[in-house]
C-alpha angles and dihedrals in degrees: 000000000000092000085052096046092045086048090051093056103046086046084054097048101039086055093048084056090049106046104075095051098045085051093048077047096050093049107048086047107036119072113239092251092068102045115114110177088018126071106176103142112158113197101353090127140030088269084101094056094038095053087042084063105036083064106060092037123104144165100010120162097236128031113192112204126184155082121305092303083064107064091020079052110046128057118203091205102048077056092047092052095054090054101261126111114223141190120202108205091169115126149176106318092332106182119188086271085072095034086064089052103048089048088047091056095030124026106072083058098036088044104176129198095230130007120213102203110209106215114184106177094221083071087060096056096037119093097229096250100140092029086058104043095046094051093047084053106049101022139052122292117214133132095302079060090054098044091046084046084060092042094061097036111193132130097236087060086058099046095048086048099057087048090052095047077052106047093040085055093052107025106018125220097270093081127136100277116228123264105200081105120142116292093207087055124082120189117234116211100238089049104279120129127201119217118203117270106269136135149242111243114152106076113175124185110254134202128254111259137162129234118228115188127219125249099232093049083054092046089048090042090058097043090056087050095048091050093053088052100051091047090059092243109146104220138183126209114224128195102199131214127281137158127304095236093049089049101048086051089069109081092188108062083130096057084052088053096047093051105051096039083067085065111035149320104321129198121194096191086185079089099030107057117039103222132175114242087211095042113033097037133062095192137015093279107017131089113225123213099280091043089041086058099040095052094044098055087038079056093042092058090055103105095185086066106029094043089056085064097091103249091209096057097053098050110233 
């Protein structure tokens, strides 16, 4: 028993040696679509370009923050045209775990006159695996990083984690992104990014089910909220359309209003704006660009957001 249990040990500890290199190994070998407990994937979505520009921007009347309804949703130049300059921070799967950490980085230089929060209430239930791992790939990795790392728990974010501290020490974070990106796909200055016109054909019929969110998005959720407040920053939340067949599965549309109505002015345009599953989305979740555009100007006529943007201050 003493010879197993001596055996055991020094198993346990050689492979504690070896883990890490074998990961940094793995993931310098192995192409991202293969990787199971590992989701490193550098510049295989817009998140780069985005965060190069989030970077430089600064001042604009609207910032957009949010998951992929976010920048799929919400169309900087339909903005522009109607007077108003926008910035779209919204990236791959961001739940409110990635949106605390994005204003954290970005929001004292980008410093926008007014924030629409995208919540959609699927980021709330969803542990924060893809947001994560695409923020720890395309953007820096300090101690909010970490902390959001924790949050998430979950061993493909570590080791996703270790894998990025490695591969910003060798390599940095400056590096040729990727361009296996999307072709359907077209990347808009400001973060939005225009799908192809297609459209949304298979509807199946989907059971009733009810949203619970968890705890750490709320907390997250709360503390980005708390953070625009206190930097005097005026914000909207915006539940963004989605099919109707998607809509009428959740049984607890209520519970969503209730909530954020705790913590804002909140606006559900699944009741505001009449659009068509077949013709305004190109999946069971996503706008496409006529419903993009349909939904947008539908936003832009809503006075209880857009006279809260100082007027002054933009100019007009």
């Amino acid at each position: 028993m003493k010879k197993f249990i001596r055996a055991l040990v020094c198993f346990t500890v050689l492979m504690a040696v070896m883990y890490l290199p074998l990961l940094f190994i793995w993931g310098d070998a192995a192409p991202y679509w293969v990787y199971t407990s590992l989701k490193y994937k550098r510049g295989h979505s817009n998140t780069p370009r985005m965060l190069d520009e989030a970077r430089n921007t600064s001042g604009p009347d609207i910032l957009i923050l949010g998951s992929s309804h976010a920048y799929r949703g919400f169309d900087v130049r339909i903005f522009s045209n109607a007077g108003y300059t926008a910035f779209n921070l919204g990236s791959s799967s961001q739940t409110p775990l990635q949106t605390f950490v994005l204003l954290q980085r970005y929001l004292k230089t980008i410093h926008p006159k007014f924030v629409i929060y995208e919540v959609y209430p699927g980021t709330f239930r969803d542990k924060g695996i893809e947001g994560a791992a695409d923020l720890i790939s395309n953007d820096m990795n300090d101690s909010l990083t970490y902390n959001m790392a924790l949050n998430v728990n979950h061993l493909i974010i570590y080791n996703t984690l270790a894998y990025g501290y490695y591969h910003d020490i060798t390599r940095g974070k400056n590096v040729k992104t990727n361009t296996d990106l999307a072709a359907e796909d077209t990347y808009i200055p400001g973060g939005y990014v225009e799908k192809k016109l297609t459209y949304y054909k298979n509807m199946p019929a989907r059971r009733k089910h009810a949203i619970h969110f968890n705890e750490k998005q709320m907390a997250a959720f709360e503390k980005s909220i708390a953070l625009l407040e206190k930097s005097g920053i005026q914000y909207a939340l915006v539940f963004a359309p989605v099919p109707k067949s998607t809509y009428n599965a959740f049984s607890n549309t209520q519970d969503f209003e209730v909530y954020f109505n705790r913590w804002g002015r909140y606006y559900d345009y699944n009741t505001r704006v009449d659009l068509n599953d077949s013709l305004h989305f190109f999946d069971n979740n996503h706008l496409n660009q006529r419903g993009v555009e349909l939904f947008n100007r539908e936003l832009l006529k809503n006075n209880e957001i857009f006279s809260r943007i100082p007027k002054d201050d933009r100019g007009l």
